[in-house]
C-alpha positions in Angstrom: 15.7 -50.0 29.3 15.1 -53.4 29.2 17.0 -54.9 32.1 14.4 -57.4 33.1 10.7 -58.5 31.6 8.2 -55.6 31.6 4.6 -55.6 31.6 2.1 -54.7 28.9 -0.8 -52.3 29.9 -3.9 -54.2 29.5 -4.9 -52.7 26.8 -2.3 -53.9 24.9 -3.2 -57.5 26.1 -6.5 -56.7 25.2 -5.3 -56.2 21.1 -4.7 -59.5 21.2 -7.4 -61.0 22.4 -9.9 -59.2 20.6 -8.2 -60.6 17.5 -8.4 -64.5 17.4 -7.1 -65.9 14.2 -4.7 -62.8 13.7 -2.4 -65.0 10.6 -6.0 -65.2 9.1 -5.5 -61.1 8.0 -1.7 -61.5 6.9 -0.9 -60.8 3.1 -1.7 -63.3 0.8 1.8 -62.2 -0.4 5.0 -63.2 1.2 8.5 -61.3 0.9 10.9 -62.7 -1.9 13.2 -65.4 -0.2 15.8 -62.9 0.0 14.3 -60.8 2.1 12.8 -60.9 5.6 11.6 -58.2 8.0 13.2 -58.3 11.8 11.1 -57.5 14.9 12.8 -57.0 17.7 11.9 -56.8 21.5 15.8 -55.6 22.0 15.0 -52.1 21.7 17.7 -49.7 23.2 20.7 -47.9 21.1 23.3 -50.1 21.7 21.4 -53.4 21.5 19.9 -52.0 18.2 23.7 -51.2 17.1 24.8 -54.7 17.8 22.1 -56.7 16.6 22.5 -54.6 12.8 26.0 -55.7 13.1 24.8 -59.3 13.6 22.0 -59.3 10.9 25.0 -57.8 8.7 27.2 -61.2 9.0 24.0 -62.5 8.1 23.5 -61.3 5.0 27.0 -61.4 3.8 26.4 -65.1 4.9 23.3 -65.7 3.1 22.3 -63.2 0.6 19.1 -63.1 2.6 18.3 -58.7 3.7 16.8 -58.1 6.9 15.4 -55.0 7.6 15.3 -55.0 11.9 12.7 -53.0 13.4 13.0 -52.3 17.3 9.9 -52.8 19.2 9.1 -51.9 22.4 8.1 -54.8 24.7 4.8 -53.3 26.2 3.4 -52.4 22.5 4.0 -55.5 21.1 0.6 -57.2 20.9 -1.1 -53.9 19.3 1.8 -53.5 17.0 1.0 -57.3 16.1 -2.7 -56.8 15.6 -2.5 -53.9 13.8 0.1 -55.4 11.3 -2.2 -58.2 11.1 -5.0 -56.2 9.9 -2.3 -54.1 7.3 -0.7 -57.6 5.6 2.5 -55.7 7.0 3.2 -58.8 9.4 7.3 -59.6 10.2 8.9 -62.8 9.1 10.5 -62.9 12.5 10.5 -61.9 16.2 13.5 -61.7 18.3 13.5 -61.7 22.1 10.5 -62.6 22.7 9.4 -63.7 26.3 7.3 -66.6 27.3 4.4 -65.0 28.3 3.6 -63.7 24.7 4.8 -67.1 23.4 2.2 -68.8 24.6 -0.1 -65.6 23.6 0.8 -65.2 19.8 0.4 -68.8 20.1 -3.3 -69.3 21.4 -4.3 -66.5 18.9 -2.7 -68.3 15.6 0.0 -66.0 15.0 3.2 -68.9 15.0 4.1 -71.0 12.5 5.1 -73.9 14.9 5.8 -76.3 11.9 8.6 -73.7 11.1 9.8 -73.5 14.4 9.8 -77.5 14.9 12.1 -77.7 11.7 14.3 -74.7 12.6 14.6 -77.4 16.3 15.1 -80.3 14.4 17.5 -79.3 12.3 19.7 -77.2 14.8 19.4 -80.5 17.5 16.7 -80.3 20.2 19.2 -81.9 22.8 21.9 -79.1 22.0 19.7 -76.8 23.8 19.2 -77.1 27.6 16.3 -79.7 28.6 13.9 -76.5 30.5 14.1 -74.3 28.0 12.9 -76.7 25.2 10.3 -77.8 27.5 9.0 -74.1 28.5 9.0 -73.3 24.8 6.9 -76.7 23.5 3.9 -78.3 23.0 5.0 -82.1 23.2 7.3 -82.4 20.6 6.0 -79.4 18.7 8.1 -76.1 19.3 5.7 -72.9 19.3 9.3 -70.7 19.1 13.0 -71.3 19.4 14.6 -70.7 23.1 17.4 -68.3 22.5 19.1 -67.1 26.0 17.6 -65.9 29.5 17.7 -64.5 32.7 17.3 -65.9 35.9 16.0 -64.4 38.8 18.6 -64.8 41.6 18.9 -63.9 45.8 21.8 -62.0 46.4 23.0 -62.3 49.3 26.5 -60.1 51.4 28.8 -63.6 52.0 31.1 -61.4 54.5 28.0 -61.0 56.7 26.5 -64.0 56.7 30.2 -65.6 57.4 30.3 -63.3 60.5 27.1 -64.3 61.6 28.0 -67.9 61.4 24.5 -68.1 58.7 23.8 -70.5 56.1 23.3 -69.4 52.5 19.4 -68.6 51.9 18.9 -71.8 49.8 15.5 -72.5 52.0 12.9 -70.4 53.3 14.2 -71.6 56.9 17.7 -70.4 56.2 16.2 -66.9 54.5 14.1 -66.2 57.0 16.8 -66.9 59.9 19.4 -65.0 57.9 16.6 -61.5 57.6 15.9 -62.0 61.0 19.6 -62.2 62.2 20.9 -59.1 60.0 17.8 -56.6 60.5 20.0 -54.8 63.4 21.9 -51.0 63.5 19.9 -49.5 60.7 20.6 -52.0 58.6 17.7 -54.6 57.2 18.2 -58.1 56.0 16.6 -58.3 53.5 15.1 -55.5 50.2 11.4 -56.5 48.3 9.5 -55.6 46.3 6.3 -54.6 47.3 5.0 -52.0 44.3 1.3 -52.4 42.8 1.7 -51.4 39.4 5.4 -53.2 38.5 5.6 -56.5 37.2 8.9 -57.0 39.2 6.9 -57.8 42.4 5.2 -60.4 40.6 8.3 -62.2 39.8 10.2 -62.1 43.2 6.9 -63.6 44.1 6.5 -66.1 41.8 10.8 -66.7 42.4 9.7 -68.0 46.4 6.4 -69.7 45.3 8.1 -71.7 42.6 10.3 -72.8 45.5 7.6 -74.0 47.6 5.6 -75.7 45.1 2.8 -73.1 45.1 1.4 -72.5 41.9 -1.1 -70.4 40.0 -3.1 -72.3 38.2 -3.6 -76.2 37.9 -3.7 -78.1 34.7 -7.9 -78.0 34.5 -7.1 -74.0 34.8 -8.4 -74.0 38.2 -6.4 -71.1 40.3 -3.9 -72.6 43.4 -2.8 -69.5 44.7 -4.7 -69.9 48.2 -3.6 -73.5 48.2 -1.7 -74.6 51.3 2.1 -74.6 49.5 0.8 -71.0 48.6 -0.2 -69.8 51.8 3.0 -70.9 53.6 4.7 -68.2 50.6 2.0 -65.2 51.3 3.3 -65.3 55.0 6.8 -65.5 54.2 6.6 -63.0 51.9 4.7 -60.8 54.6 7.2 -61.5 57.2 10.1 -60.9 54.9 8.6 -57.5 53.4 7.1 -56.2 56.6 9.4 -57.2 59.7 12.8 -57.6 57.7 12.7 -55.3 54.6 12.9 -51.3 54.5 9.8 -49.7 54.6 7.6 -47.8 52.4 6.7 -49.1 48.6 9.9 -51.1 47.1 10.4 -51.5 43.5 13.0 -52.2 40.6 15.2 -49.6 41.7 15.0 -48.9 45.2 15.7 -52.7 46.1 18.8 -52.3 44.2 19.6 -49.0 45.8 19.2 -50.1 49.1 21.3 -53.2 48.7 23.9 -51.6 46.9 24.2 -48.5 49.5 24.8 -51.3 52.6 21.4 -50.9 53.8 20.6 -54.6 53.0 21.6 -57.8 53.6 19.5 -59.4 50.2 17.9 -58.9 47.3 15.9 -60.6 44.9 16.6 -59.6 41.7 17.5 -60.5 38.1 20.9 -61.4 36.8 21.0 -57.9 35.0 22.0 -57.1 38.3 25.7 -58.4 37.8 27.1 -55.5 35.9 26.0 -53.4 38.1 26.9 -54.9 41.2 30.3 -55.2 39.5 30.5 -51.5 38.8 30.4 -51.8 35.6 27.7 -49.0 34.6 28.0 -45.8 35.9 24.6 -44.5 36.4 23.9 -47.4 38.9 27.2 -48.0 40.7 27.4 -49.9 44.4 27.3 -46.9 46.8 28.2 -48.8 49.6 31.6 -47.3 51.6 34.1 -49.6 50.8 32.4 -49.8 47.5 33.9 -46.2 47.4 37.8 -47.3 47.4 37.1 -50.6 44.7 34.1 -50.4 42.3 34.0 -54.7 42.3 34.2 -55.0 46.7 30.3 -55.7 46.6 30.3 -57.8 43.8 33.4 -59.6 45.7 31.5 -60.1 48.5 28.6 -60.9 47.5 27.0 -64.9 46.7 24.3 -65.5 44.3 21.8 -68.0 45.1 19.1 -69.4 42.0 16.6 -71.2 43.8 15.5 -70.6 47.4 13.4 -74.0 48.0 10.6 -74.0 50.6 9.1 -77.4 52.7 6.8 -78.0 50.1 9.1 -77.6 46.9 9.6 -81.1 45.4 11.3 -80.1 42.1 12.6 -77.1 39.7 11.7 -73.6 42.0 13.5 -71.2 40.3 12.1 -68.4 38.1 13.8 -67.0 34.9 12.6 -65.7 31.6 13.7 -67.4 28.6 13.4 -65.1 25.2 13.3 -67.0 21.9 12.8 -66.7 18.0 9.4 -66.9 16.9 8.0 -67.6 13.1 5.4 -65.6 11.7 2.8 -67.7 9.9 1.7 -67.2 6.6 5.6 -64.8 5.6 8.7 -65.7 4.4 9.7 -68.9 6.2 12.3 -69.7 4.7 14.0 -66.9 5.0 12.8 -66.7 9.0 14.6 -70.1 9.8 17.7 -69.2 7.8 17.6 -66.4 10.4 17.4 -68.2 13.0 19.8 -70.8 12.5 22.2 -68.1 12.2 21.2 -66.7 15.2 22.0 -69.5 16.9 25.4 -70.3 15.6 27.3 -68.1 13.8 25.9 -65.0 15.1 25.5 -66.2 18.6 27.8 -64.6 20.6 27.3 -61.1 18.6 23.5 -61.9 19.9 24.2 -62.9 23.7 26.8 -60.0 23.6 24.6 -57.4 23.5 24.2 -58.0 27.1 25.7 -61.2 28.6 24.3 -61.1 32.5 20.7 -61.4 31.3 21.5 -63.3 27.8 22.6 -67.0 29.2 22.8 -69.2 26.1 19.8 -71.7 26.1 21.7 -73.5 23.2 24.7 -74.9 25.3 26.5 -75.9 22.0 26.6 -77.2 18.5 26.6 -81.0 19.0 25.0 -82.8 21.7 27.0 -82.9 24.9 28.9 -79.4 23.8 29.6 -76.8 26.2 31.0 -74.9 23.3 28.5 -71.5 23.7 28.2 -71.8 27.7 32.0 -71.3 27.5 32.1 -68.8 24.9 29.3 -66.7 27.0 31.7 -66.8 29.9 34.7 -64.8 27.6 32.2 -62.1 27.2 32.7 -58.7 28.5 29.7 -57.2 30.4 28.9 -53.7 31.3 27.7 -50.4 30.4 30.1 -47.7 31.0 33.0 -50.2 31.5 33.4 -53.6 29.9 35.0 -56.5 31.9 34.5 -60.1 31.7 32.0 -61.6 34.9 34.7 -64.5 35.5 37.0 -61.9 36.5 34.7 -59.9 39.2 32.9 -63.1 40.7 34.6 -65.8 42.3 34.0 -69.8 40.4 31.5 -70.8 42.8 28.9 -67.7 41.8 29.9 -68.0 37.9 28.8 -71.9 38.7 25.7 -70.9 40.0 24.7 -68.5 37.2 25.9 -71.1 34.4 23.3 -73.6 35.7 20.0 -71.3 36.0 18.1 -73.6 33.6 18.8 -76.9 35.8 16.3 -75.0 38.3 14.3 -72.7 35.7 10.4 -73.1 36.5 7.4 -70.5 35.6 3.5 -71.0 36.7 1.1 -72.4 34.0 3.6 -73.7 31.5 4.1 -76.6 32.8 0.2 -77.1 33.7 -0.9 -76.3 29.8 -1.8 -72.8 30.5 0.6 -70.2 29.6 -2.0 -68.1 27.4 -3.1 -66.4 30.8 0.6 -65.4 32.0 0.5 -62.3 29.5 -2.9 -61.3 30.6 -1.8 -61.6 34.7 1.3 -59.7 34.0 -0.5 -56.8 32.5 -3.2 -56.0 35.2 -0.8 -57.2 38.2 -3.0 -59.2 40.5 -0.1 -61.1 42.5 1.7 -57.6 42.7 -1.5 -55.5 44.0 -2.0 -57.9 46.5 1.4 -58.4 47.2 1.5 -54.4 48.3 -2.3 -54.8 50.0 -0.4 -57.1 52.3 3.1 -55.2 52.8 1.3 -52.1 53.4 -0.8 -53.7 56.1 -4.1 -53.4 54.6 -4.8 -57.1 54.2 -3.2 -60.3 55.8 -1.9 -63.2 54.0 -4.5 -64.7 53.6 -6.9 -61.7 52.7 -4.2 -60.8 50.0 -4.2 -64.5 48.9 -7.8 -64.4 48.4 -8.1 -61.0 46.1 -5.4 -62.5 43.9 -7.3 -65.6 43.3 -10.1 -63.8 43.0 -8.6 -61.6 40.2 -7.1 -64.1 38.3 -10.1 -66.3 38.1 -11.3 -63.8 36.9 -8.4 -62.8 34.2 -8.7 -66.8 33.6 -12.6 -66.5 33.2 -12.9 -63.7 30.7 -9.9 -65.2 28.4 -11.5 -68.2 28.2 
């Protein structure tokens, strides 16, 4: 279930970068015009459903086939080698995540000319500014930003109105707001503090982008002991350890515990939504009024994008934008016809398949257009039960998701080094260190250490 980014294993990572120059093995061969091969990170039943309904319209639009093959996420860079060394490459990959952007990138394996034309053509300044940026090289796209999800602070607005507390927008106001609701059993706050899941790397790198504290510099050089950094280590530590429930957190307990009462926040991705609406049954909101009305969390709870420390001085929120990417060396033409589609006709069918983690990154078809921001807001969300979000939350928390690319922010990117974000999300430095330090085993600054340490040398051996 892909409700937020997973990692690879390292030795998945690891296909990749024992395979340099992967486009140089493709066939010499390309499919007929009219037919392109589909690979798609949207791998569960329903998504696969919708997105053959989708590539359907498409071919009834175009004449173009496209055979759609599900992929799951974690496999993705052996699946790519090993095609590589077949000539049984795809034309096109849907869903894809930044990190292995910027990783089928550095190996050869995107035709950015392609991707630059599909950009051109469809208007670079009717998608929003972040996502064109997080998916570039100047003005050269590597792939074509498609929709996101942003990771987002929940936050219970009935108790923080009753305890006269700000909304968590800083670390000041966070920390306060913990502090103030960690009393009769309940905690203010839910982290994640588990080793081996990527998801405690990204509530991490949501506060560090906040604070200015980043990984790695534009010569490559790791930050993550700097001082912006350190000031996020012992938040984090105060947070997880004096504020949050104990034991090892992850994906779902942090949900659980928020959506039984037991705590005040949560960091967590948008995919939350649905299911803080009551809109999938397997993970309802457990909570005792929740009981009586399915949508009373969801009512009473505010959504925060970016929490923005004393050192932030810009974008500080963290979100994962998944885009279209051209294969080199196949068909082309028939992978930007595709695309285009995607991103028009077909767009809403796409975003559909799971509106609180698909925000459109094209806003519209003209420049200025709101056209597909408003169409994603008709949408009906959920699982189990389907209901439109702008019916559940209140205008000020549908305003706050609508604009998660105005704060949208990852480490590297921007610094020119993205090729080592697939690589750290695989063997979990930030998260291991992360649950050294929750666990009590290592302070701040010890745990800020052994990260930097284990990046450098991630960095080191990639280079």
């Amino acid at each position: 279930m892909r409700r937020r980014a997973r990692a690879a294993t390292a030795a998945a990572a690891a296909a990749l970068a024992l395979t340099p120059a992967l486009a140089g093995c493709a066939d010499d061969e390309p499919r007929p015009p009219n037919q392109i091969v589909v690979w798609s990170l949207e791998a569960q039943t329903d998504r696969i459903a919708a997105q053959r309904a989708m590539l359907a319209g498409f071919t009834r639009s175009t004449g173009v086939s496209a055979e759609l093959v599900a992929v799951d996420e974690a496999q993705l860079p052996q699946l790519i080698a090993s095609a590589a060394q077949t000539g049984d490459l795809p034309d096109v990959v849907g869903g894809l995540p930044l990190g292995y952007v910027r990783q089928l990138d550095r190996f050869d394996v995107l035709d950015r000319p392609a991707a630059t034309e599909v950009m051109n053509q469809l208007g670079r300044d009717t998608f929003a500014p972040r996502t064109v940026q997080m998916t570039s090289e100047g003005q050269e796209s590597l792939a074509v930003p498609s929709d996101g999800w942003a990771q987002v602070l929940v936050y219970r607005k009935d108790l923080f109105r009753q305890a006269g507390l700000q909304p968590p927008t800083t670390y000041d106001n966070l920390v306060r707001a913990a502090r103030t609701l960690t009393r009769d059993k309940q905690f203010g706050i839910t982290l994640s503090t588990d080793p081996a899941d990527v998801f405690t790397q990204q509530s991490f790198e949501s506060l560090a982008l906040g604070n200015d504290c980043q990984l790695v510099d534009r010569a490559g050089a790791v930050q993550i002991t700097d001082p912006p950094c350190e000031r996020t280590w012992s938040t984090y530590d105060q947070l997880a350890r004096s504020f949050s429930p104990d034991g090892r957190q992850d994906v779902d307990t942090t949900r659980a515990s928020y959506f039984s009462g037991q705590s005040a926040m949560v960091l967590w991705s948008t995919f939350i939504l649905d299911e803080l609406a009551g809109l999938r049954n397997d993970a309802l909101p457990t909570c005792g009024p929740c009981q009586r009305d399915r949508t009373w969390l969801a009512k009473n709870s505010g959504v925060v994008t970016a929490v923005n420390g004393p050192d932030g001085t810009g974008a500080g929120g963290f979100g994962e934008v998944a885009s279209w990417a051209v294969i080199k060396g196949q068909n082309t033409t028939g992978a930007k016809r595709l695309i285009s589609y995607a991103l028009g006709d077909g767009y809403t069918q796409w975003m559909g398949m799971a509106p609180e983690g698909k925000f459109p990154a094209r806003l519209g078809p003209t420049p200025g257009s709101q056209a597909y921001v408003q169409a994603w807001r008709r949408l009906p969300s959920g699982v189990d039960t389907k209901r439109r979000l702008d019916a559940v939350y209140d205008p000020q928390t549908m305003n706050a998701i609508s604009g998660v690319w105005t704060n949208l922010n990852r480490w590297a990117i921007p610094q020119g080094q993205g090729s080592i974000l697939g690589p750290v999300s695989a063997e979990l430095p930030i998260s291991k260190a992360v649950a050294g330090m929750a666990n009590g085993s290592m302070t701040p600054t010890g745990a800020a250490r052994e990260a930097r340490d284990a990046v450098d040398e991630i960095a080191t051996s990639g280079s």
